[in-house]
N, C-alpha and C positions, 0 to 999 in steps of 0.2 A: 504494500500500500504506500502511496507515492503521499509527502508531508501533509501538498496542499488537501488531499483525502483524508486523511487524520484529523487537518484542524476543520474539513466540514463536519465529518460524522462527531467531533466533538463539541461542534455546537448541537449536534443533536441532543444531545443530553441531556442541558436546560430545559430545551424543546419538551420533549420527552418528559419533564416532571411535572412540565406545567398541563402535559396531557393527563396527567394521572391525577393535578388538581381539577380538570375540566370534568373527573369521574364524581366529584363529589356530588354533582347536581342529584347522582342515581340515589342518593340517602332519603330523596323526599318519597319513595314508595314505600319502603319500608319503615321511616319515620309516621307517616302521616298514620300507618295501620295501630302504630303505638300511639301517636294523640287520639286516636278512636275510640282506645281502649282506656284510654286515660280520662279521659271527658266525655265519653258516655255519647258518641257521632252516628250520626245514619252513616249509608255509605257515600249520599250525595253529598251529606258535608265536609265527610274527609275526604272527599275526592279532589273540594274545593282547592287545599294544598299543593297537588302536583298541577292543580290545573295552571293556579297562582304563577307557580313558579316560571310556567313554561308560556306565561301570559305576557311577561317584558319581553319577551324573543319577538313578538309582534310588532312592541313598542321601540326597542330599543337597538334591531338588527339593522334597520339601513342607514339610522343614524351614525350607527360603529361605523358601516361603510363607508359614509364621509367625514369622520374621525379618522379615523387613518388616514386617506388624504393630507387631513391637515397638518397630525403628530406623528404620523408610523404606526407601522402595526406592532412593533418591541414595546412601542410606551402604549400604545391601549393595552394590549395584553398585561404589561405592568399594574396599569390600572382597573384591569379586571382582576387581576390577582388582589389587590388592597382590596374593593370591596368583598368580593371572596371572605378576605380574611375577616370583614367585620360581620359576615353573614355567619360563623362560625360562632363568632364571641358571644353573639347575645346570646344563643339556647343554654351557655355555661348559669345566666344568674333567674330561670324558669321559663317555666314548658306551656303559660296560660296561650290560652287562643287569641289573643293580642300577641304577645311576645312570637309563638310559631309563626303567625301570619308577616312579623317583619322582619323576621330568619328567612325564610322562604322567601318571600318578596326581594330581598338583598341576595340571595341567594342567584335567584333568575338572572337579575339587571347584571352582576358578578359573569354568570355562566354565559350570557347574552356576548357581552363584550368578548368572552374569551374565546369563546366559537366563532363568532364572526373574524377575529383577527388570530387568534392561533393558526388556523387554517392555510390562509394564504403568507403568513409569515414562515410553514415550515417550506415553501414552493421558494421562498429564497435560498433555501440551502438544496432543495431536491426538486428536479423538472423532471418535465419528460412522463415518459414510461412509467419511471421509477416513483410516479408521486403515487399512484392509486395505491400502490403496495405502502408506502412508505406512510401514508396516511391511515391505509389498515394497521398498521404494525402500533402507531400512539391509538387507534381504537383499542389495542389490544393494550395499552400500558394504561389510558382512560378504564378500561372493564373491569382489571384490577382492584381497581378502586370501589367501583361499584358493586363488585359482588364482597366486599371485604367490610363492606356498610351494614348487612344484616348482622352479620357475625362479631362484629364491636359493639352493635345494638345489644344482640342478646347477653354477649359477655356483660356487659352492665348492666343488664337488667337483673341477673342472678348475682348480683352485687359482687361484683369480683374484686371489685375498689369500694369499699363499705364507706371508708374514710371519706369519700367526696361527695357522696348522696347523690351523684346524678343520676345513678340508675341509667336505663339505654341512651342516654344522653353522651354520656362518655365517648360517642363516638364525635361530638365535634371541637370538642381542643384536642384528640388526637388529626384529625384533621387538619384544623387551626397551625398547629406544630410546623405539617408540613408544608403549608401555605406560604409560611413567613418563608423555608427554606427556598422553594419556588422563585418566591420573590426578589430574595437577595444572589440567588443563583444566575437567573435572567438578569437580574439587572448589570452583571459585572462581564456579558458575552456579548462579545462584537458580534453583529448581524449586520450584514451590508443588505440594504435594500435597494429595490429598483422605485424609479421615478412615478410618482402617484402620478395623477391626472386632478391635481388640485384645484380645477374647476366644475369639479364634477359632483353635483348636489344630491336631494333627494329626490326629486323629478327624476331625475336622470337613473337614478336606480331602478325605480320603480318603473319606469320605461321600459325597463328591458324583460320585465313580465308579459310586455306585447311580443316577443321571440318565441313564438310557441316550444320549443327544447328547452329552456331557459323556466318557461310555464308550467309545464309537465314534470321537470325535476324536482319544481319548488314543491309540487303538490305531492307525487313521489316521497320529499322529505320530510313533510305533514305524516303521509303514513306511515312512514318507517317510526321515528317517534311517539307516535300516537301507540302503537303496536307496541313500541319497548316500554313506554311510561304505564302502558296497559298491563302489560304481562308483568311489570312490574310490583305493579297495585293492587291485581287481580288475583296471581297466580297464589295465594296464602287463602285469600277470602273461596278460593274453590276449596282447596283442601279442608277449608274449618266449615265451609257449606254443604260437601260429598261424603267426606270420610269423619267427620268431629272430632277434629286436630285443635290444640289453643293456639293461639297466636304463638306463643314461641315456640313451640314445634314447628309451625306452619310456614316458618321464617326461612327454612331452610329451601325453601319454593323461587325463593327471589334471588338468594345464595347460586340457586343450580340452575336456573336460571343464567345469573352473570357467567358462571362458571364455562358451561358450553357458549356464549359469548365471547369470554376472552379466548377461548379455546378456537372458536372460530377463528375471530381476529386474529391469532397468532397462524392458522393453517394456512387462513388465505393471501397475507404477508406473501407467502411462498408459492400459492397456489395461484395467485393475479399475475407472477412471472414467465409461468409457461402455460397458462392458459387465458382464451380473451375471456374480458369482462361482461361479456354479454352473454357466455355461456355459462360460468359462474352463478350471474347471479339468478339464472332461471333457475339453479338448481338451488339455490341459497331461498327462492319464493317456494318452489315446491314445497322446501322442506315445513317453509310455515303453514303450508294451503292444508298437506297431513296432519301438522299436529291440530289445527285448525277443526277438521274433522273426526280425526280422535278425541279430542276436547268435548264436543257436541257429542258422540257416539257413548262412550264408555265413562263410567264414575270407578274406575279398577287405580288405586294407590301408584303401582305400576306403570298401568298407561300414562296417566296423567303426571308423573315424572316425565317419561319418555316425550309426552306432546310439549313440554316447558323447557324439556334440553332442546329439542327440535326448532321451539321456536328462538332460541337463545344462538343458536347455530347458525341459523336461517338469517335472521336479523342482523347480524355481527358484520356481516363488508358492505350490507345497502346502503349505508350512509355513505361510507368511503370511495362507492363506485357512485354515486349520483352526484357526489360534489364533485369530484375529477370531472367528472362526462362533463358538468357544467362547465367549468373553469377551461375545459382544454375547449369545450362550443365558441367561449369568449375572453381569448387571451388576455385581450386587450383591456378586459377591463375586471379585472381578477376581483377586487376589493369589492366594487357593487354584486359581482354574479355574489360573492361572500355573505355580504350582508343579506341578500336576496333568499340564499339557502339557508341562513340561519334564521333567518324571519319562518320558515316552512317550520321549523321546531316548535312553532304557536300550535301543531299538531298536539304535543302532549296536553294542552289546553281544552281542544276541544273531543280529545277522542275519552278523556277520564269525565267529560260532564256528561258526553252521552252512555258513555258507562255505568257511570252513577245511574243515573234515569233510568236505566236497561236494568240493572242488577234488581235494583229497588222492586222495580215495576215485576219481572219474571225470573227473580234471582241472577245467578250468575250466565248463566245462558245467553243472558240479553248480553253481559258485558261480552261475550267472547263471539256473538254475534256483531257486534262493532267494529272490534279488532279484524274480523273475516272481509269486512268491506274492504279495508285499508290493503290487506294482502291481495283482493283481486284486483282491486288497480296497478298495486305493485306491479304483477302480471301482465298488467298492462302494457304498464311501462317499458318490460322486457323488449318488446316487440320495436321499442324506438329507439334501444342503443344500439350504435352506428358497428361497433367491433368490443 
């Protein structure tokens, strides 16, 4: 390996931690299942939580888009790290439904900034070919994180730190921790950037939803989202509705879940290299459209692991090949297609309140009914990547 290759893949690194802070968003499924338990919530209004969060992606995506423009994308991303880090702090001094709702809230506006500018900031160190892999590969350092979120919940819920009272709260000053590390990490790595288009507003973002590939991916990214934030949310509340699991048994649902996600993410790293992405990822829908129909079919302990790894597998490079596809449709204008993709994450918003509604109304059925629309569009979409 030749210097100047060393000192890229070593700015990966930074790169790389701050994807694994980008995982934190994934704490609000299986947090919210604990404020439910804790305050006594339908499922519509703890649904409100992950919707919350994933409700700034809306507000807050094409704005980033012309923030960077103006600052770069090192210093938003800096600044999506900081509030990050203050989205962490509060749940340390309690857990009231004021208090979660402006952890969460902080939490979004945090993850909004960091998606939209993480993104096209690692395409300065990695083009080409190499980005759709190398974008799954921080999927796979982001999952990490996510499926490592149940599993610090329960550890404190069985008081494993008596001493601090937080109970499954503990999982966000371990978080917190690594945030600050993130921060100070990124901020000491030269990233050389290319030249913004510093005239370029939010019209002009929003414009480019009239490119119909551009329009298709955004929505594309809606269901991919909608589908993770779902199975997120969802996949415990079946177990404790089929089989009469408690909640921290049930937990392990969201756990094996992330698990065959990072597992994905780490196969397809390798798997986007010598195969195209368009054949990938029809096989990557199939596998959710089975578990999909195993979910509806079968209430067997068994199966319904099997349909939660499936869909954990499934889901795990649809993000990573729809922003690529996006980005390489319009070179030229990297930062808006960004913000534009990251705005489609307002998916986890809308697919957890029709869930809620679904669940309520004919139990979980309905919720997993929801999720099923989002997969056949996916489907859809297959049919209009170019290779």
């Amino acid at each position: 390996m030749t210097i100047d290759n060393k000192i890229k893949y070593g700015k990966l690194i930074p790169v790389m931690l701050c994807f694994f802070a980008m995982g934190f968003v994934d704490l609000v499924g299986i947090a919210s299942n604990y404020v439910k338990a804790d305050l006594g919530l339908t499922d519509s209004e703890a649904n409100i939580f992950p919707s919350l969060v994933f409700f700034w992606f809306l507000i807050f995506s094409v704005p980033t888009g012309v923030l960077m423009n103006k600052i770069g994308r090192k210093k938003t991303v800096l600044l999506s790290l900081v509030v990050t880090f203050a989205s962490l702090l509060i749940p340390i001094f309690g857990d009231s439904y004021g208090v979660m709702l402006c952890s969460f809230s902080l939490l979004g506006i945090g993850n909004a900034l960091m998606q939209t500018s993480l993104n096209p900031l690692l395409s300065n160190i990695i083009s080409g070919d190499r980005l759709a892999s190398t974008l799954t590969f921080g999927q796979f350092v982001k999952a990490i994180a996510s499926f490592l979120a149940p599993y610090l919940a329960m550890w404190g819920s069985l008081q494993a730190i008596p001493t601090f009272g937080l109970g499954w709260r503990m999982l966000f000053p371990i978080y917190m921790v690594i945030a600050i590390f993130a921060i100070l990490f990124l901020s000491v790595t030269p990233i050389e950037e290319e030249k913004a288009d510093s005239a370029s507003g939010f019209m002009d973002c929003l414009k480019l939803l009239g490119k119909p590939f551009i329009l298709l991916s955004f929505l594309g990214i809606m269901c991919h989202v909608g589908i993770d934030v779902g199975t997120n949310t969802t996949a415990p509340k079946i177990l404790m509705e089929r089989v009469g699991m408690t909640l921290t048994e049930a937990g392990f649902a969201t756990s094996l879940y992330f698990i065959f996600r990072t597992l994905g993410c780490f196969s397809g790293a390798f798997i986007l290299r010598v195969m195209s992405a368009k054949r990938f990822f029809l096989i990557s829908v199939c596998c959710m459209l089975l578990a999909m129909v195993g979910l509806f079919a079968f209430h067997s302990l068994v199966i319904i692991y099997v349909c939660i790894a499936l869909i954990g597998f499934g889901n795990s490079n649809v993000f990573s090949i729809v922003f690529s596809q996006a980005l390489l449709n319009r070179p030229d204008k990297k930062n808006e297609v960004s913000g534009l993709m990251i705005m489609g994450l307002f998916g986890g918003t809308v697919f957890p309140l029709f869930m809620g509604f679904a669940s309520d109304a004919i139990g979980q059925d309905g919720a997993v009914a929801v999720m099923t629309v989002g997969v056949i569009y996916l489907l859809f979409y297959t049919l209009k990547i170019k290779h």
